[in-house]
KEVEXZA-249426 format. One record per residue (C-alpha): x, y, z; residue in one letter. Coordinates in pm, 1 decimal. Layout:
REM residues N
+----------+----------+----------+----+
|        u |        v |        w | aa |
+----------+----------+----------+----+
|        X |        Y |        Z |  a |
...
+----------+----------+----------+----+
//
This chain:
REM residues 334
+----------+----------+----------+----+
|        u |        v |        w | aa |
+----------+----------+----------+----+
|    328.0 |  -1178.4 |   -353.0 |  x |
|    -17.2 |  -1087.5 |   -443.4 |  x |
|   -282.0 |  -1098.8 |   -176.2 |  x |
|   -520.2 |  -1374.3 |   -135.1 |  x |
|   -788.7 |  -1159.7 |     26.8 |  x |
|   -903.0 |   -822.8 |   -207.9 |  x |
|  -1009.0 |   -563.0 |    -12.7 |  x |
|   -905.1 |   -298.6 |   -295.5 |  x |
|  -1141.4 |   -230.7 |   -619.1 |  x |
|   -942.7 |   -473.2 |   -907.0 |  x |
|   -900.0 |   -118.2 |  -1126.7 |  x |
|   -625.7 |     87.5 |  -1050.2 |  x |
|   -709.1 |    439.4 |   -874.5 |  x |
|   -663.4 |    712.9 |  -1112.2 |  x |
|   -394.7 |    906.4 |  -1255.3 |  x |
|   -517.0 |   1223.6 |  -1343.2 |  x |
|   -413.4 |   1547.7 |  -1511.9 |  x |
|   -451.2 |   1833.6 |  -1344.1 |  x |
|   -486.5 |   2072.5 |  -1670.4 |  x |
|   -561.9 |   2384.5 |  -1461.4 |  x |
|   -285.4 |   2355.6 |  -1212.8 |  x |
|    -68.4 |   2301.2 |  -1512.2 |  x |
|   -179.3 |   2626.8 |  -1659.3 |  x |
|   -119.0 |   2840.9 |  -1306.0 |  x |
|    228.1 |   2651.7 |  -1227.8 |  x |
|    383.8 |   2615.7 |  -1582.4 |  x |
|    445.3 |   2216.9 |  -1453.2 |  x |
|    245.2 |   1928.5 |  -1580.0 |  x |
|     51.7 |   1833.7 |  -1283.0 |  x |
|    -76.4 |   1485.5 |  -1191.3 |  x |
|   -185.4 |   1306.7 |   -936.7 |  x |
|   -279.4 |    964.5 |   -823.3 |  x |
|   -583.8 |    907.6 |   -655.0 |  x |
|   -543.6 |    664.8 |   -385.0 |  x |
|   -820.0 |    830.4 |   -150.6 |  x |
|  -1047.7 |    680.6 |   -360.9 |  x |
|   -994.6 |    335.5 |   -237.2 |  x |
|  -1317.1 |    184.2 |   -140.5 |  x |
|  -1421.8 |    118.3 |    200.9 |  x |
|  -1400.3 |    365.5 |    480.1 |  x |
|  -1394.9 |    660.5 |    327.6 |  x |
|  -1061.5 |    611.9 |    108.7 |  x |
|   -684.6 |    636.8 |    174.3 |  x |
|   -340.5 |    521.6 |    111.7 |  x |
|   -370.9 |    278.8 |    455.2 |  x |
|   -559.5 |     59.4 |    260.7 |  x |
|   -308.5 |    -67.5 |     22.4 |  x |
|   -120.3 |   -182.8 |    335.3 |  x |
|   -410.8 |   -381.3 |    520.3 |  x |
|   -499.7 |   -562.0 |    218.9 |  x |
|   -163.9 |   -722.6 |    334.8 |  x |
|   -226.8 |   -703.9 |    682.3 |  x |
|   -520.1 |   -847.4 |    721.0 |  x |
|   -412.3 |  -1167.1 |    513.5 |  x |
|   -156.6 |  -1225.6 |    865.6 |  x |
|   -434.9 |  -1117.3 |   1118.5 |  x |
|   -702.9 |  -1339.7 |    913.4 |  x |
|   -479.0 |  -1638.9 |    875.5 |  x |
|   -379.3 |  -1592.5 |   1261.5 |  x |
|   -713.1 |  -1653.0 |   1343.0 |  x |
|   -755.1 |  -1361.2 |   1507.7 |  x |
|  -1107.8 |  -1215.2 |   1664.2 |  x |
|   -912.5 |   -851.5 |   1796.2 |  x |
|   -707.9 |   -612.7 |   1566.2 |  x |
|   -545.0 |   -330.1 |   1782.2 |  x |
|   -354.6 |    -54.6 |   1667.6 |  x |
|   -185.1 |    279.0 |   1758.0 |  x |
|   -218.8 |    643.7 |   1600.5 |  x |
|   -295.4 |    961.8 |   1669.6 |  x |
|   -639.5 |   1050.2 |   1792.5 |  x |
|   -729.9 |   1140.8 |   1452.9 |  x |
|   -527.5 |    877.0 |   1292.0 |  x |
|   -644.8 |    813.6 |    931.0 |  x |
|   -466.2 |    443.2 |    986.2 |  x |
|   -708.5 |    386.2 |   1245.6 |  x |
|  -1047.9 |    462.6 |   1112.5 |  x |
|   -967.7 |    210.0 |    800.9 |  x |
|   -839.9 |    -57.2 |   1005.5 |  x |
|  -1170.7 |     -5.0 |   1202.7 |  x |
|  -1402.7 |    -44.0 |    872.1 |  x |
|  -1181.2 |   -318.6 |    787.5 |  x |
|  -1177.3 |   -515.3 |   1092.2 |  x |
|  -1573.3 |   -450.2 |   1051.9 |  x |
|  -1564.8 |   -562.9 |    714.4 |  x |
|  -1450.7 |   -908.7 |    883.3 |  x |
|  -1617.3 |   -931.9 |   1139.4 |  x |
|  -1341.9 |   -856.0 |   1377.5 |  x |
|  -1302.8 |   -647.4 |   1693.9 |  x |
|  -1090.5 |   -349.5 |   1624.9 |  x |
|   -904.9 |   -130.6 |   1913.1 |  x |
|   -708.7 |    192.3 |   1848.7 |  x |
|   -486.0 |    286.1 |   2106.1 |  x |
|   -328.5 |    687.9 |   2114.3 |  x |
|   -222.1 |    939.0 |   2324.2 |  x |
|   -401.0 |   1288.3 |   2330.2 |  x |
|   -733.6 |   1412.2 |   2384.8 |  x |
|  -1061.9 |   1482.1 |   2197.1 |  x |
|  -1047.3 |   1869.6 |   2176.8 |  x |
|  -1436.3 |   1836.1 |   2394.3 |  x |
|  -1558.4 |   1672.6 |   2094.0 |  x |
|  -1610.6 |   1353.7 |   1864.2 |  x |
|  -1507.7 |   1500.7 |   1536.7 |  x |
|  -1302.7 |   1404.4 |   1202.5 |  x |
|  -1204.0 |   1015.0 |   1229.9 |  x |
|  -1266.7 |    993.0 |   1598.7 |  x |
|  -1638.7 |   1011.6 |   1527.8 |  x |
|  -1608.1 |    767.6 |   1182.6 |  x |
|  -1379.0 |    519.3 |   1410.8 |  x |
|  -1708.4 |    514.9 |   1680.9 |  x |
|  -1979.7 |    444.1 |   1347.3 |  x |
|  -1697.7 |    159.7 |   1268.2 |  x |
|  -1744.9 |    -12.8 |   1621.7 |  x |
|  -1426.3 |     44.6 |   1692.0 |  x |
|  -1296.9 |     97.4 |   2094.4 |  x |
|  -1085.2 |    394.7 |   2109.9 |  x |
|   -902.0 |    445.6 |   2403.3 |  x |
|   -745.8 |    748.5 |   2423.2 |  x |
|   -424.2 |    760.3 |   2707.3 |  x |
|   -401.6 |   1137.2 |   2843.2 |  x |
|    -73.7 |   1266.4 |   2747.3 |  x |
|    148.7 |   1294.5 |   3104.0 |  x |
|    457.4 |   1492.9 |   2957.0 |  x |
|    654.1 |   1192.9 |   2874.4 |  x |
|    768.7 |    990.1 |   2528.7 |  x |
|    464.7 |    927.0 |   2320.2 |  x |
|    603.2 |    614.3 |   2186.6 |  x |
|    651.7 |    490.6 |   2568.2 |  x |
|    291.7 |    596.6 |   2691.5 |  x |
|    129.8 |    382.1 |   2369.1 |  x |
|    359.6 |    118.1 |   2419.8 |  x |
|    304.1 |     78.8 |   2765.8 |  x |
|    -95.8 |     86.8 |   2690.7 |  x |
|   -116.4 |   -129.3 |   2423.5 |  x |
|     47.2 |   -365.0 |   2641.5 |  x |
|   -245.0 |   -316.8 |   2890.1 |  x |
|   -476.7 |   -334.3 |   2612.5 |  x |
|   -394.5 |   -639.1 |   2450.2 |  x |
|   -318.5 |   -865.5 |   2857.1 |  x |
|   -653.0 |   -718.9 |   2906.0 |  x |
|   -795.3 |   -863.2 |   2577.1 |  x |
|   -607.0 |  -1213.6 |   2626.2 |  x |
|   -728.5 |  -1237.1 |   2936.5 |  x |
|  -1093.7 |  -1237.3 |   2773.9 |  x |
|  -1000.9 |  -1504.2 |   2529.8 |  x |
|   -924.8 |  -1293.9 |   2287.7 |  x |
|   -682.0 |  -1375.4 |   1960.5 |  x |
|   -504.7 |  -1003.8 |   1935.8 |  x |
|   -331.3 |   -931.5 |   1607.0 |  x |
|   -125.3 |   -604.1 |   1622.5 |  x |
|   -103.7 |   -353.4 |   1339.3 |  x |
|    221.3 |   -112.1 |   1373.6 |  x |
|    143.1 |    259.2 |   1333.9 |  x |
|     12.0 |    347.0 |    962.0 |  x |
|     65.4 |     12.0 |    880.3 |  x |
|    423.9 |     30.2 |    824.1 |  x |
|    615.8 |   -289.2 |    853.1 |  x |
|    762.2 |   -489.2 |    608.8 |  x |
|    432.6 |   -711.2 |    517.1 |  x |
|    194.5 |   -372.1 |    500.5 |  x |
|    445.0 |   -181.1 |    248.4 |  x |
|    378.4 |   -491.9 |     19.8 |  x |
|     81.2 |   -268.4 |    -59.4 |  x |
|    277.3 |     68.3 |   -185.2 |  x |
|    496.2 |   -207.3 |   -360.7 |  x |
|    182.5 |   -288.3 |   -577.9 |  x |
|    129.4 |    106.8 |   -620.4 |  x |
|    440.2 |    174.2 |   -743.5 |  x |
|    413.5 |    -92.0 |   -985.3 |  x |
|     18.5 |     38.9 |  -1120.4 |  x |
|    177.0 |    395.5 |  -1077.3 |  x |
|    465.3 |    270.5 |  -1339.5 |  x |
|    218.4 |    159.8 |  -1579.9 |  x |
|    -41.4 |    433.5 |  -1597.8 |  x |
|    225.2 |    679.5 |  -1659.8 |  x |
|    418.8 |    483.1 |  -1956.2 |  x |
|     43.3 |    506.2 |  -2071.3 |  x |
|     -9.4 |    866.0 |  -2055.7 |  x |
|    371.0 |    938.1 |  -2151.4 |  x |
|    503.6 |   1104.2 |  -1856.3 |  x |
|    737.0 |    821.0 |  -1698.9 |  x |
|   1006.8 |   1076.3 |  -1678.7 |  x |
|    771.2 |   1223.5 |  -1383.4 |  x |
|    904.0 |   1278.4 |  -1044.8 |  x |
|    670.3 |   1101.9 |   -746.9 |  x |
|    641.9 |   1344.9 |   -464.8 |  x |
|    454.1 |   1148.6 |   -151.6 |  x |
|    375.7 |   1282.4 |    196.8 |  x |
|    624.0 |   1078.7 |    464.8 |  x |
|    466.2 |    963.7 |    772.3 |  x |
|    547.0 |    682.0 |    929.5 |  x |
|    760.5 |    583.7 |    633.4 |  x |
|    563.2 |    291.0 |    478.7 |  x |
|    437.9 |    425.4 |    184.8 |  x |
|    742.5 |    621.1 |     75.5 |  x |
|    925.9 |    319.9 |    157.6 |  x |
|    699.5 |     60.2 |    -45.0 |  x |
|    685.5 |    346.7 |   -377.0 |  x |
|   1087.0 |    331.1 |   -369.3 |  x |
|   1083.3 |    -36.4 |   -346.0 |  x |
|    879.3 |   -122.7 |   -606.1 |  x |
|    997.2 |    124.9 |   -835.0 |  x |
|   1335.2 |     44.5 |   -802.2 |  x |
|   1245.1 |   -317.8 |   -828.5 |  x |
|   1100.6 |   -303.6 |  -1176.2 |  x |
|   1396.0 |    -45.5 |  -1269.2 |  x |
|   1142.5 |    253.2 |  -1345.1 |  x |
|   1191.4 |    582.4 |  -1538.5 |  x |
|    986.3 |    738.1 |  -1266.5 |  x |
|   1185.5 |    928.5 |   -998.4 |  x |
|   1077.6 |    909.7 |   -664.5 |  x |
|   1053.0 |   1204.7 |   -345.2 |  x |
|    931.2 |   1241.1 |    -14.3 |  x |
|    823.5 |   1503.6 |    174.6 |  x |
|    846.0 |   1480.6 |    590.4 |  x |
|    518.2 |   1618.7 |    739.3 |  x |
|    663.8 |   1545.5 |   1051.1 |  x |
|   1031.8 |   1507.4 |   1292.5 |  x |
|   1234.9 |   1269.6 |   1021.6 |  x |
|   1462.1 |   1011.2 |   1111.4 |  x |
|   1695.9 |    922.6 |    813.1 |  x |
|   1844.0 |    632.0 |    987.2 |  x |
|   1523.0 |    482.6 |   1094.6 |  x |
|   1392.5 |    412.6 |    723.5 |  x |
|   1757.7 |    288.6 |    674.9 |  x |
|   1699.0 |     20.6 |    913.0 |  x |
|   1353.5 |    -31.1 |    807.1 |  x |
|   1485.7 |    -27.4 |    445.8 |  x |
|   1750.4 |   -293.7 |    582.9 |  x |
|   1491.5 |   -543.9 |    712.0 |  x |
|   1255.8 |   -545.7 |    387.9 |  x |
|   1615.7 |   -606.2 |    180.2 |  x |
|   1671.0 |   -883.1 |    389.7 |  x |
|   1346.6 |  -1041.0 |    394.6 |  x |
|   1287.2 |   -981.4 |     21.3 |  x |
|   1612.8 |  -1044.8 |   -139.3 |  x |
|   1605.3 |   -701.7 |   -256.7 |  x |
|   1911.1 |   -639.0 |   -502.4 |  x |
|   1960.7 |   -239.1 |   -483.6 |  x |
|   2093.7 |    -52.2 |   -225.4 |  x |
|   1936.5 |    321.1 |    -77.0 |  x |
|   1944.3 |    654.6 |   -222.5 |  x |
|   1642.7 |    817.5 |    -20.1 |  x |
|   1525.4 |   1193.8 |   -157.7 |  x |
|   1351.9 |   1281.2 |    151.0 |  x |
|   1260.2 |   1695.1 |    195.9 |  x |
|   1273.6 |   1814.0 |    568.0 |  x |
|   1273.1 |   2209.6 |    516.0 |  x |
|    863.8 |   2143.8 |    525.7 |  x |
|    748.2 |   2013.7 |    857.1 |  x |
|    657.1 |   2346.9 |    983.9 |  x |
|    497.8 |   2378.7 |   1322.2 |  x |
|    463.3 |   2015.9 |   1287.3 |  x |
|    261.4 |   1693.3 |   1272.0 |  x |
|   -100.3 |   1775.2 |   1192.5 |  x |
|    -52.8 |   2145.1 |   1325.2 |  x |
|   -306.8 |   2392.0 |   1137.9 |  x |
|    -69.4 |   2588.9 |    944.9 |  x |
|   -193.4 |   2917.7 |    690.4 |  x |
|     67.4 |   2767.8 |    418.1 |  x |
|    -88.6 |   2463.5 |    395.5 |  x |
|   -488.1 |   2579.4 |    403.0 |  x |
|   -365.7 |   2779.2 |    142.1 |  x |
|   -254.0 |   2483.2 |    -29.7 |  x |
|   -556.8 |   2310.6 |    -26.1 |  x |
|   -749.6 |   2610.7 |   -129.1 |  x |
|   -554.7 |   2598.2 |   -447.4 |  x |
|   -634.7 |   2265.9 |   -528.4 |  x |
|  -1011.2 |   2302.5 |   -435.3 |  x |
|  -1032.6 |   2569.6 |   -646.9 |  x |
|   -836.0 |   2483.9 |   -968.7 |  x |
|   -940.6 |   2138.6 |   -927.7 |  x |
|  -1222.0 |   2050.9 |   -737.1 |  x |
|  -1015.2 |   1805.0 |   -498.2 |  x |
|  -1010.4 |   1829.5 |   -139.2 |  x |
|   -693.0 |   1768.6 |    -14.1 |  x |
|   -596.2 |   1634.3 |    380.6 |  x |
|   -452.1 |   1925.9 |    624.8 |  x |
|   -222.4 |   1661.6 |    773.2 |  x |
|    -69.0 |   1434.2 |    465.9 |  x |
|   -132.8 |   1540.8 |    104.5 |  x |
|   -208.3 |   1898.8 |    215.9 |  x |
|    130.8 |   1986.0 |    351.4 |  x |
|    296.3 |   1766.1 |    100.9 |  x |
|    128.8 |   2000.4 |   -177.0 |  x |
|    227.2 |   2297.4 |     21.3 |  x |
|    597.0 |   2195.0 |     36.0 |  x |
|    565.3 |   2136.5 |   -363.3 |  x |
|    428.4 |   2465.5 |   -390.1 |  x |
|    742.2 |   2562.8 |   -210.4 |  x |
|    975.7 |   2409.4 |   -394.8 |  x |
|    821.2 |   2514.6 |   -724.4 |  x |
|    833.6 |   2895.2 |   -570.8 |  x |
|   1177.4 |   2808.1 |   -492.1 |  x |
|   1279.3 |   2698.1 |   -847.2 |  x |
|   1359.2 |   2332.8 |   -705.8 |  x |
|   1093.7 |   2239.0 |   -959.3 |  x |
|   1211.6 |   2324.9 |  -1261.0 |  x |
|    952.6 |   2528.5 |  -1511.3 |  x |
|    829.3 |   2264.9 |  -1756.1 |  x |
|    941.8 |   1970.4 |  -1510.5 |  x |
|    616.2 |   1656.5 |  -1505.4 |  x |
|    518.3 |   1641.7 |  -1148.1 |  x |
|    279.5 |   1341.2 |  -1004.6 |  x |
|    138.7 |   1408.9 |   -679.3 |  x |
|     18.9 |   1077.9 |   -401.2 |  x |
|   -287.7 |   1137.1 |   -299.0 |  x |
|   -324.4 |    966.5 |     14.3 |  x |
|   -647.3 |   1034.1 |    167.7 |  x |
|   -718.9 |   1200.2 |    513.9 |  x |
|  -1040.3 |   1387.1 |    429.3 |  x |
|  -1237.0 |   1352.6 |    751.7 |  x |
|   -908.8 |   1576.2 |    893.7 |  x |
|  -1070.8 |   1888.0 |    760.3 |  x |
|  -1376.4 |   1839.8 |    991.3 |  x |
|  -1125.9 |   1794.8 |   1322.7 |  x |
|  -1185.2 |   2112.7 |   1598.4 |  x |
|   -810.8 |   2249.6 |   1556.6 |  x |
|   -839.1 |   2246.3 |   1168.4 |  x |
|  -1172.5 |   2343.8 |   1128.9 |  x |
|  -1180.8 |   2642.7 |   1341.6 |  x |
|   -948.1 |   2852.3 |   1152.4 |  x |
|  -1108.4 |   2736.7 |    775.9 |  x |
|  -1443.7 |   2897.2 |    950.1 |  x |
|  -1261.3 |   3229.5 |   1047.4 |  x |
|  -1120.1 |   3224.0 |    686.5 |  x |
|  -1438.8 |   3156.4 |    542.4 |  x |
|  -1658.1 |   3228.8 |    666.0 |  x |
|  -1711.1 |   3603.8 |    524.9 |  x |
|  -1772.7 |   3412.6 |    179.4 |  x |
|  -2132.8 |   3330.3 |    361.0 |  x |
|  -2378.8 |   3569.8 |    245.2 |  x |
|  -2716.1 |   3571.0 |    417.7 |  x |
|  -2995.1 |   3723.6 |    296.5 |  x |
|  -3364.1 |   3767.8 |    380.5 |  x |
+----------+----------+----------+----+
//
């Protein structure tokens, strides 16, 4: 199923060699850049809303709410996307603002997008949103309102549609540059993109191999069942053989870490690409890992998912300890 509605630039995002990396690691190093999708500042969410957005337009709906963290990357492209439209957007999460409108937070406000932020009382975080967005969305009915919900990260079986199409783009481009032997390594959120890449992959029987990386707590059995419900709504013929790596959460999700700074530092300065210190960032850092760790074989051909999450460098928590790192690279002068 292709989508009706194109929200995506009709050229694929680009596979690209990453010749110095290659030279430092003794790996061929690629990676695919799906932060430079085109509307709100890039990312991987987009692949899934060009899906969503189909349902919410079709629904005839005027509100699109959805749930993150506060500095949910999901959140601030569902906002320009909803804006894109014409439509209302609300993103619900639990946490606070660290004193300050930073990162996505302050992108999600130039969006027009409500934000309402539940403070954090000790208890399930999954309960507290649920029980909001529940608020939310009475509170929007009541209006008049037509309320179309979006899952976190866009994961449910219509949004991984949109990693379906990636895996089959990602296919091609690499028979074309002659490295469909590659191994796939993708950060693993919320599960829809990894899910979507294995899908579509498996369905066109590619050469390509496929892992994930956890940036935060994994449940195994949860993308079961969520692999379970896209088989049976899609007639899917294969069964499961996840590769998911869980030795590289860390402190965990979206905690500054030094391991992963120091990951993007590498890439910024053997490549010139910024990398995300939530998603890509950590999921480079556990590749670095693995490669230290001879997982990664010398010689292997490695493609890294690039999956956006830039304005994440610019949140208070992250940002703070790049300036203490830094910041002695500043040289004044008079």
């Amino acid at each position: 199923m292709k989508p009706k509605l194109s929200i995506l630039d009709p050229n694929p995002t680009p596979l690209q060699y990453l010749s110095g990396l290659s030279q430092e690691l003794f790996r061929e190093i690629y990676i695919k850049r799906d932060d430079l999708t085109p509307f709100g500042g890039g990312g991987n969410k987009l692949r899934k809303l060009e899906y969503l957005m189909i349902e919410a337009l079709n629904s005839q709906a005027t509100t699109i709410v959805t749930v993150g963290a506060p500095q949910t990357n999901h959140g601030r492209l569902t906002a320009a996307v909803a804006a894109k439209f014409g439509l209302k957007c609300i993103i619900v999460a639990v946490g606070d603002t660290d004193g300050e409108l930073s990162g996505n937070l302050l992108l999600d406000g130039i969006f027009g997008a409500r934000v309402v932020l539940k403070h954090d009382d000790g208890r399930d975080h999954d309960v507290q949103l649920e029980e909001t967005v529940k608020k939310v969305m009475a509170a929007e009915l009541k209006k008049g309102e037509q309320v179309y919900f979006i899952p976190m990260g866009g994961s449910d079986t219509t949004g991984m549609l949109g990693y379906m199409d990636c895996a089959r783009e990602l296919d091609a481009q690499a028979k074309e540059q002659q490295i469909d032997g590659a191994t796939v390594y993708v950060a693993v959120g919320s599960m829809g993109t990894y899910l979507g890449l294995y899908c579509g992959l498996k369905a066109i029987q590619s050469n390509l191999k496929l892992v994930g990386i956890a940036v935060m707590p994994f449940d195994m059995e949860k993308l079961k069942a969520y692999f379970n419900q896209a088989k049976e709504e899609y007639g899917f013929d294969f069964d499961s053989d996840f590769h998911v790596e869980t030795g590289y959460i860390g402190k965990g999700y979206n905690e500054p870490e030094p391991r992963v700074r120091e990951a993007i530092y590498t890439m910024a300065r053997h490549e010139g690409i910024l990398l995300d210190p939530c998603y890509t960032g950590k999921m480079f850092a556990g590749v670095l890992s693995m490669i230290k760790e001879k997982k990664i074989k010398l010689g292997r051909q490695v493609i890294l998912v690039h999956t956006g999450g830039m304005p994440g460098l610019y949140t208070k928590a992250h940002r703070i300890k790049f300036e203490n790192e830094l910041r002695n690279q500043i040289e004044i002068v008079k």
